[in-house]
PyMOL CGO cylinders between C-alpha atoms (Angstrom):
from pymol import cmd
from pymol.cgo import CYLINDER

trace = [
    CYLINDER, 24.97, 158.97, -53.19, 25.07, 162.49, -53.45, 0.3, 1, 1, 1, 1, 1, 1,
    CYLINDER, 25.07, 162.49, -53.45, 23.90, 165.19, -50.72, 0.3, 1, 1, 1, 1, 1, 1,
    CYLINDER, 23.90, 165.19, -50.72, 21.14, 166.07, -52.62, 0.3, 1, 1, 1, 1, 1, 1,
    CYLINDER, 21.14, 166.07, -52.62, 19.26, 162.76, -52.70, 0.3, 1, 1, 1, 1, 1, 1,
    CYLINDER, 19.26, 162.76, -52.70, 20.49, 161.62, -49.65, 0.3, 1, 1, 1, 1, 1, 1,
    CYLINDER, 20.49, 161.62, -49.65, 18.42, 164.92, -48.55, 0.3, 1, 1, 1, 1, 1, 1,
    CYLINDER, 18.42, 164.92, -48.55, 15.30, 164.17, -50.36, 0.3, 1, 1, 1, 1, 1, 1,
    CYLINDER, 15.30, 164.17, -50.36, 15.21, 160.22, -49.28, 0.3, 1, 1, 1, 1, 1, 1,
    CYLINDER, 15.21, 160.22, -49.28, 15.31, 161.83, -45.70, 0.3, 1, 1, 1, 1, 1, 1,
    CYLINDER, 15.31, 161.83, -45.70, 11.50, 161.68, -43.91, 0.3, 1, 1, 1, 1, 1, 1,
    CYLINDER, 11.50, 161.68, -43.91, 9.97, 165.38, -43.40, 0.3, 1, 1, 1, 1, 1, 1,
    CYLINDER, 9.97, 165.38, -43.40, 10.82, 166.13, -39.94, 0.3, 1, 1, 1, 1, 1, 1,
    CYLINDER, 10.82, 166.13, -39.94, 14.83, 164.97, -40.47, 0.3, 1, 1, 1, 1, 1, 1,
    CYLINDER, 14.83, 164.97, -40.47, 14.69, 167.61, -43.89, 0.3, 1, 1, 1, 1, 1, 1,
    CYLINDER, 14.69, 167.61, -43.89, 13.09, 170.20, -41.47, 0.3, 1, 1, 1, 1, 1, 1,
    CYLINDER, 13.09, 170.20, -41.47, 16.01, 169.68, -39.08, 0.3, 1, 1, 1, 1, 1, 1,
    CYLINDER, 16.01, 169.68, -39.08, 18.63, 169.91, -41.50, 0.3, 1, 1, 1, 1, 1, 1,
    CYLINDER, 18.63, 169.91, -41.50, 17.04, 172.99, -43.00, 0.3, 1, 1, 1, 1, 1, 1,
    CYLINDER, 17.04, 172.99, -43.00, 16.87, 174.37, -39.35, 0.3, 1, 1, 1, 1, 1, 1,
    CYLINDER, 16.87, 174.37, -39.35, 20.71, 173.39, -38.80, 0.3, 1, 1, 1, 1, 1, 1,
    CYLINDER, 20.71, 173.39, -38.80, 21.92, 175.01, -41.74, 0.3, 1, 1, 1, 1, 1, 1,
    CYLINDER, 21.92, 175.01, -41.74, 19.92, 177.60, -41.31, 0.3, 1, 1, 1, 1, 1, 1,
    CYLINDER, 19.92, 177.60, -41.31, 21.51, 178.51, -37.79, 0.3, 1, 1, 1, 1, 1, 1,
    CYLINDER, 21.51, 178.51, -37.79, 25.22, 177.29, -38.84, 0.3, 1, 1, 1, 1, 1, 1,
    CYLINDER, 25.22, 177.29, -38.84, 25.10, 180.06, -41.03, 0.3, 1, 1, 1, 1, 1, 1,
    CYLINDER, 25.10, 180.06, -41.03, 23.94, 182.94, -39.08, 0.3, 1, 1, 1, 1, 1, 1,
    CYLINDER, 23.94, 182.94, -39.08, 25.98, 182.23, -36.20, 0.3, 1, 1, 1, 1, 1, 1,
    CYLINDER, 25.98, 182.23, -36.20, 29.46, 181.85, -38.32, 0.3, 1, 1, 1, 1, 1, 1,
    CYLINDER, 29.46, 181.85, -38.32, 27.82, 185.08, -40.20, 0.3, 1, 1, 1, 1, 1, 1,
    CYLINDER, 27.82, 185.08, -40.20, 27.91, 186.48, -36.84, 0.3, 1, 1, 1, 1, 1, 1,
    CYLINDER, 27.91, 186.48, -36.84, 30.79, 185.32, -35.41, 0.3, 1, 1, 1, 1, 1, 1,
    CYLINDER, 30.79, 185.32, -35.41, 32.87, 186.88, -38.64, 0.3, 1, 1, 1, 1, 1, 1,
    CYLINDER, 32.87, 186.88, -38.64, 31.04, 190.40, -38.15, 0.3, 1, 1, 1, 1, 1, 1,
    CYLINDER, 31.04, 190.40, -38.15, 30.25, 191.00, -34.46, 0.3, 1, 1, 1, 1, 1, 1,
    CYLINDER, 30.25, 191.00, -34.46, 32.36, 190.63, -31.06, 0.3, 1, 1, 1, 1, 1, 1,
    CYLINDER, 32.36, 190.63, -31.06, 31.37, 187.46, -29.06, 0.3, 1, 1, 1, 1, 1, 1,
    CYLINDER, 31.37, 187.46, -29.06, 29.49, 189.34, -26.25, 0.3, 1, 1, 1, 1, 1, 1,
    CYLINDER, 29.49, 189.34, -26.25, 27.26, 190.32, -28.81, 0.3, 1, 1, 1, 1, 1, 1,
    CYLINDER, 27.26, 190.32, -28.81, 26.98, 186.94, -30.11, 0.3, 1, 1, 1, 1, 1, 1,
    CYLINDER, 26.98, 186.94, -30.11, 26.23, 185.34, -26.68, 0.3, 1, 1, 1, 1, 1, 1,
    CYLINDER, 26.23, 185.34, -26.68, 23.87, 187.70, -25.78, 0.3, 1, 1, 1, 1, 1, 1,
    CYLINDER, 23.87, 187.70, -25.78, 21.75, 186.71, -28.81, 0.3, 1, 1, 1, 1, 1, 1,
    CYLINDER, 21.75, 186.71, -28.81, 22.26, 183.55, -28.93, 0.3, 1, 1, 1, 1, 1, 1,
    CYLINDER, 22.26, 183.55, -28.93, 21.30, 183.38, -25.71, 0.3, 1, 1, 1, 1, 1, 1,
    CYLINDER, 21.30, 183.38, -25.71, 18.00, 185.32, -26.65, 0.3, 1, 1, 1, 1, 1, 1,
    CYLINDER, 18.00, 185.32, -26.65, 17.40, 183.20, -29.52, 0.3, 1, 1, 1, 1, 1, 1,
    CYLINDER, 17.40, 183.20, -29.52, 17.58, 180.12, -27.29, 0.3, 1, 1, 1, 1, 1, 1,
    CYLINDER, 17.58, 180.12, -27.29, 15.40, 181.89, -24.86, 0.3, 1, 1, 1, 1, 1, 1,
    CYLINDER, 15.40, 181.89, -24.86, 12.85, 182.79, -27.24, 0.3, 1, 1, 1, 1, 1, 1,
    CYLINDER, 12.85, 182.79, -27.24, 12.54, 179.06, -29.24, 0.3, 1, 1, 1, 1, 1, 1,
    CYLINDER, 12.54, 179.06, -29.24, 12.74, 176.98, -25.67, 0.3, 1, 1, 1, 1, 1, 1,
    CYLINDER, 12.74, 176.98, -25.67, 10.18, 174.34, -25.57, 0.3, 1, 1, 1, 1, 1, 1,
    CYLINDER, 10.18, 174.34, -25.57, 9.53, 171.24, -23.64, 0.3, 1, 1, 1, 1, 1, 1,
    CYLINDER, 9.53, 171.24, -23.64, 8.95, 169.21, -26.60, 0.3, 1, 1, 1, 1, 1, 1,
    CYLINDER, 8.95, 169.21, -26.60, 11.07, 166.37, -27.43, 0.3, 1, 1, 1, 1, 1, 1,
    CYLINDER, 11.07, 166.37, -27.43, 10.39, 165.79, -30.93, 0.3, 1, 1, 1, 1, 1, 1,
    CYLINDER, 10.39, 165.79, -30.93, 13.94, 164.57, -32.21, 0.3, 1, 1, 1, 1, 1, 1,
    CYLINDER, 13.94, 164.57, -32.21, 17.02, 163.18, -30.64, 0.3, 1, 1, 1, 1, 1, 1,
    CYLINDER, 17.02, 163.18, -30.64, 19.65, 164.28, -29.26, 0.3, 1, 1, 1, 1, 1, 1,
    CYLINDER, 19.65, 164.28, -29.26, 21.89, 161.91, -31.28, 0.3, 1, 1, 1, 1, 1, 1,
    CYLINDER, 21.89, 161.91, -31.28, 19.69, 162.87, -34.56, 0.3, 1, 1, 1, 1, 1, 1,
    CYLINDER, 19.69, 162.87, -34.56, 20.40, 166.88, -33.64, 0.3, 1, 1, 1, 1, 1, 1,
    CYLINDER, 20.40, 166.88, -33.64, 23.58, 166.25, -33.38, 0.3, 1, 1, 1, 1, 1, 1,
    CYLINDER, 23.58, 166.25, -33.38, 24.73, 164.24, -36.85, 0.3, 1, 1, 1, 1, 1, 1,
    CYLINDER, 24.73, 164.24, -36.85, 22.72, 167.05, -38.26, 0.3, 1, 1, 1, 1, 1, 1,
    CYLINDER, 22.72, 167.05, -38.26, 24.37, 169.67, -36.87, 0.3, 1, 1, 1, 1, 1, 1,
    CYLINDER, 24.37, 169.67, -36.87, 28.10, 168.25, -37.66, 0.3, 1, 1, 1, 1, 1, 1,
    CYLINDER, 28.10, 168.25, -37.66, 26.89, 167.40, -41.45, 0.3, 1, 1, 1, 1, 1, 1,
    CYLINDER, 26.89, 167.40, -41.45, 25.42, 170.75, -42.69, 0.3, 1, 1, 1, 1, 1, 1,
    CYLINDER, 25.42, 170.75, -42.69, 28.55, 172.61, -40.82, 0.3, 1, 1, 1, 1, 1, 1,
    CYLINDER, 28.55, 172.61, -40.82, 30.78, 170.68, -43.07, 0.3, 1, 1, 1, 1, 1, 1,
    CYLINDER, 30.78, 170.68, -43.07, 29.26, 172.49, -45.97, 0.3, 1, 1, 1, 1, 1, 1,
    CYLINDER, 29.26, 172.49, -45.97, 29.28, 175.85, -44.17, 0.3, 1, 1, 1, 1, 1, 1,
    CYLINDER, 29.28, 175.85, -44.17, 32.98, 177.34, -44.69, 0.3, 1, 1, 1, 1, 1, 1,
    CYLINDER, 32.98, 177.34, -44.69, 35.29, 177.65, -41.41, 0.3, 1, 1, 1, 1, 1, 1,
    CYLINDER, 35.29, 177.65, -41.41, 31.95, 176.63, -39.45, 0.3, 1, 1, 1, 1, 1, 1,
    CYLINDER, 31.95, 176.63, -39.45, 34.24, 176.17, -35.53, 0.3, 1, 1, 1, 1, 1, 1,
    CYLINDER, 34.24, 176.17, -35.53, 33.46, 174.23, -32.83, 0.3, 1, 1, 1, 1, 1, 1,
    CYLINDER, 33.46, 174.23, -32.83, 32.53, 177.84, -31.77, 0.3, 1, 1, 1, 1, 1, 1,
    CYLINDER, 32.53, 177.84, -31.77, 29.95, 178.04, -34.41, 0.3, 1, 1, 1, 1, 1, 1,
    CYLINDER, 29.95, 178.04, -34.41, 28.50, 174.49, -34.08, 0.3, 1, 1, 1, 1, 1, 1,
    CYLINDER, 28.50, 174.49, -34.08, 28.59, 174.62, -30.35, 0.3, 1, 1, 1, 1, 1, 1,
    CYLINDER, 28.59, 174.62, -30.35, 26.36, 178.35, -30.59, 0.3, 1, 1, 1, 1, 1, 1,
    CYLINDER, 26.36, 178.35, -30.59, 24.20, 176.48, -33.35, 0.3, 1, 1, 1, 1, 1, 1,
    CYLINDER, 24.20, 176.48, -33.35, 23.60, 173.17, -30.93, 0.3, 1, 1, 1, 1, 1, 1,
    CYLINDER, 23.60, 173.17, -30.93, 23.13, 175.36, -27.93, 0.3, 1, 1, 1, 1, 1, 1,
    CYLINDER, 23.13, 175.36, -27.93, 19.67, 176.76, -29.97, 0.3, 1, 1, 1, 1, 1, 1,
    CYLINDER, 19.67, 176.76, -29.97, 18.81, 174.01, -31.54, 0.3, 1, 1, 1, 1, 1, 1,
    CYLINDER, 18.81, 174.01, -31.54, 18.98, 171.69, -28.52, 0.3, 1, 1, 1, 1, 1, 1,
    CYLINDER, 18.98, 171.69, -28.52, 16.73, 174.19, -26.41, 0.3, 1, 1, 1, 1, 1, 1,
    CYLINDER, 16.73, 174.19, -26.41, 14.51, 174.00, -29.19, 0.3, 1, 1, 1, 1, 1, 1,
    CYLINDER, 14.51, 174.00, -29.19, 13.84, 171.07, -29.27, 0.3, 1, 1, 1, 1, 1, 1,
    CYLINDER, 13.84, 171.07, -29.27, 13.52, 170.53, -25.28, 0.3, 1, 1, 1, 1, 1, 1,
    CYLINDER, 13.52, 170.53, -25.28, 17.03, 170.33, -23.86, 0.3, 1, 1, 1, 1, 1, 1,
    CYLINDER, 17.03, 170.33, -23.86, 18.93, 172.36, -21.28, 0.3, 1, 1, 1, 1, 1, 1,
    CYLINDER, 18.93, 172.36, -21.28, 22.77, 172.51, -22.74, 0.3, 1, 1, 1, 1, 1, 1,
    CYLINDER, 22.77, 172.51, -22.74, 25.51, 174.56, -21.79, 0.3, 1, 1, 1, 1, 1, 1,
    CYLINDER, 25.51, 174.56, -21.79, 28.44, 175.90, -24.03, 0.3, 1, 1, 1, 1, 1, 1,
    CYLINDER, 28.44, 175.90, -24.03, 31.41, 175.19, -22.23, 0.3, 1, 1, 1, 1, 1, 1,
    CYLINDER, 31.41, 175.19, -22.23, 35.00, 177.67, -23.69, 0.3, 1, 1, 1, 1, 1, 1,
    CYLINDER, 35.00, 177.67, -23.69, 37.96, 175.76, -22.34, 0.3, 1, 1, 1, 1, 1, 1,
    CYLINDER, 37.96, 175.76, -22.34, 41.97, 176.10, -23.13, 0.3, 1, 1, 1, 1, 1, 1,
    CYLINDER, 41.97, 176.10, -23.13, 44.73, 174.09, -23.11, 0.3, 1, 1, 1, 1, 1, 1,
    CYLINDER, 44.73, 174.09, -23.11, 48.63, 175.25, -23.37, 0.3, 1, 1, 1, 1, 1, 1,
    CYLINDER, 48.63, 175.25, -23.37, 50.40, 171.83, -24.48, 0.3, 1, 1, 1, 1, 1, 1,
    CYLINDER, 50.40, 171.83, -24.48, 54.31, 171.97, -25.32, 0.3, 1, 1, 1, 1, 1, 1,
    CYLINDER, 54.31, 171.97, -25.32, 53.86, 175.48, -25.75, 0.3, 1, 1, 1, 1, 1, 1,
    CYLINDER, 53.86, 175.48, -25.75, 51.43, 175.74, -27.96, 0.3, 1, 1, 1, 1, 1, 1,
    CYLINDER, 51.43, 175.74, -27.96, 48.32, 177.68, -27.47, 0.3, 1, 1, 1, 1, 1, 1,
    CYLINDER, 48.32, 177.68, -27.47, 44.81, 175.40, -28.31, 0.3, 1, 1, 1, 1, 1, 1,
    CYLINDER, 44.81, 175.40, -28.31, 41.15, 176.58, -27.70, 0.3, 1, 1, 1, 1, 1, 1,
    CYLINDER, 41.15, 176.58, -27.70, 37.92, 174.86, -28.12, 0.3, 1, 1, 1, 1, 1, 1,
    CYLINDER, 37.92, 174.86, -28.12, 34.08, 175.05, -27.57, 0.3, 1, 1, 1, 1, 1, 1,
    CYLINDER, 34.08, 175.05, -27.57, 31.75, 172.32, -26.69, 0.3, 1, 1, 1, 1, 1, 1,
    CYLINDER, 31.75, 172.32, -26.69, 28.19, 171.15, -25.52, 0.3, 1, 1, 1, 1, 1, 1,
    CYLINDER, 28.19, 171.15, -25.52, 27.29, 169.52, -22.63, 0.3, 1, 1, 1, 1, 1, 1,
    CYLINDER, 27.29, 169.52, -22.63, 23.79, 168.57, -21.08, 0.3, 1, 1, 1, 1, 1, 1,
    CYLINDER, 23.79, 168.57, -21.08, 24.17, 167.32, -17.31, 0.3, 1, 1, 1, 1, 1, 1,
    CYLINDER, 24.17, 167.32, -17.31, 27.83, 167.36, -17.09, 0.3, 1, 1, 1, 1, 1, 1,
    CYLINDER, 27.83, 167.36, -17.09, 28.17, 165.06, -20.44, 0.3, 1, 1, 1, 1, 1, 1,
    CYLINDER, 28.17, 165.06, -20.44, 29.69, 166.52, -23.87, 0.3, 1, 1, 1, 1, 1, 1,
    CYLINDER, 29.69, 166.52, -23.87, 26.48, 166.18, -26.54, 0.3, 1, 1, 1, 1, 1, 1,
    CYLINDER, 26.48, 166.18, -26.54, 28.48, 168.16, -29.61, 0.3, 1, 1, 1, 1, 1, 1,
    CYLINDER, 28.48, 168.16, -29.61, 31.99, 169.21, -30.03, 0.3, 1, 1, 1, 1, 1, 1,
    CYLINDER, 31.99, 169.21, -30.03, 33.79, 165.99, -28.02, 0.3, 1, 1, 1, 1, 1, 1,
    CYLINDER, 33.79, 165.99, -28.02, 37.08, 165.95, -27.73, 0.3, 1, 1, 1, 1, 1, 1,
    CYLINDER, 37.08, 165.95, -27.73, 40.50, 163.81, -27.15, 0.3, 1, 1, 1, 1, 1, 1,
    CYLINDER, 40.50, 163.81, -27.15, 42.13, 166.41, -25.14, 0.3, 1, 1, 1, 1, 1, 1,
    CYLINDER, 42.13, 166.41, -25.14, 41.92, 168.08, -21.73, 0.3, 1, 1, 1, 1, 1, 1,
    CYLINDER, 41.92, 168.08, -21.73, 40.93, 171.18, -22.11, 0.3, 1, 1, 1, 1, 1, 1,
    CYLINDER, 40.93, 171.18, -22.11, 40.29, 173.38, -19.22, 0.3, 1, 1, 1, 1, 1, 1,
    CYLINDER, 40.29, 173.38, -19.22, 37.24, 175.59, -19.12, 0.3, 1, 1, 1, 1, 1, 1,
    CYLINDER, 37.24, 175.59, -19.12, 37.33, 178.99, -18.92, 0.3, 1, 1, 1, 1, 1, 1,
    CYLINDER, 37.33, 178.99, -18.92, 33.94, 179.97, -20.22, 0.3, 1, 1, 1, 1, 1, 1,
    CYLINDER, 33.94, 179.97, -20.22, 30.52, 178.76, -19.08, 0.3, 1, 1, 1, 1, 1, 1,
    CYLINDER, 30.52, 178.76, -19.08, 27.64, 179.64, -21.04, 0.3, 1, 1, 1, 1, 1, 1,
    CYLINDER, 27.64, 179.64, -21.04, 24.04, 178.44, -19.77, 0.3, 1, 1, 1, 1, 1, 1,
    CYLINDER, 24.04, 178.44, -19.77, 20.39, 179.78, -20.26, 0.3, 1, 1, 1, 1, 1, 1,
    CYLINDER, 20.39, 179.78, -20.26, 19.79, 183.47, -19.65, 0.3, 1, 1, 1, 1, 1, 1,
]
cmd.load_cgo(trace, "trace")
């Protein structure tokens, strides 16, 4: 089945969250490419700020396999990019999340990594490895 009808068999609130997913992948890898991260942070932090609601209308499993599909067809989307896309989407849609940075140096080799977590538990961006945080990004 191809992406377009596996789109339009979706209901309407799943094809408004993909649209809204996309939508965001795209400006925050657009603005990851063009601007310095501070800059990026700061408005994504707005932009998170701004949408907040206590409403929660879809899942955070559902945000999440939406957010990981559309970035597949959004070129060199990161973790970076998907965890900046989550962290407004999820406060959207009613959820505190934090974008955690973190590092690891393993057998010399230098490895970063960005992730979500609400209440100490990773919601987008898991991971295999132990990578230590260096970067905590929370609500404004």
């Amino acid at each position: 089945m191809g992406i377009i009808s596996s789109f339009i068999k979706l209901p309407s609130r799943d094809k408004l969250v993909v649209i809204e997913a996309l939508f965001w992948v795209t400006i925050i890898r657009l603005m990851v490419w063009i601007f310095p991260f501070r800059f990026v942070q700061k408005r994504v932090q707005k932009i998170a700020s701004y949408l907040s609601s206590d409403s929660s209308s879809v899942s955070m499993s559902r945000l999440r396999v939406m957010i990981v599909i559309v970035s597949r067809y959004v070129p060199r989307a990161t973790c970076l990019v998907q965890a900046l896309a989550g962290y407004i989407l999820f406060s959207k849609y009613g959820y505190i999340t934090s974008i955690k940075i973190g590092v690891l140096n393993e057998n010399g080799e230098f490895e970063a990594h960005a992730w979500l977590e609400n209440d100490n538990n990773v919601i987008l961006g898991e991971s295999e490895k132990d990578f230590k945080t260096i970067m905590d990004i929370g609500r404004e």
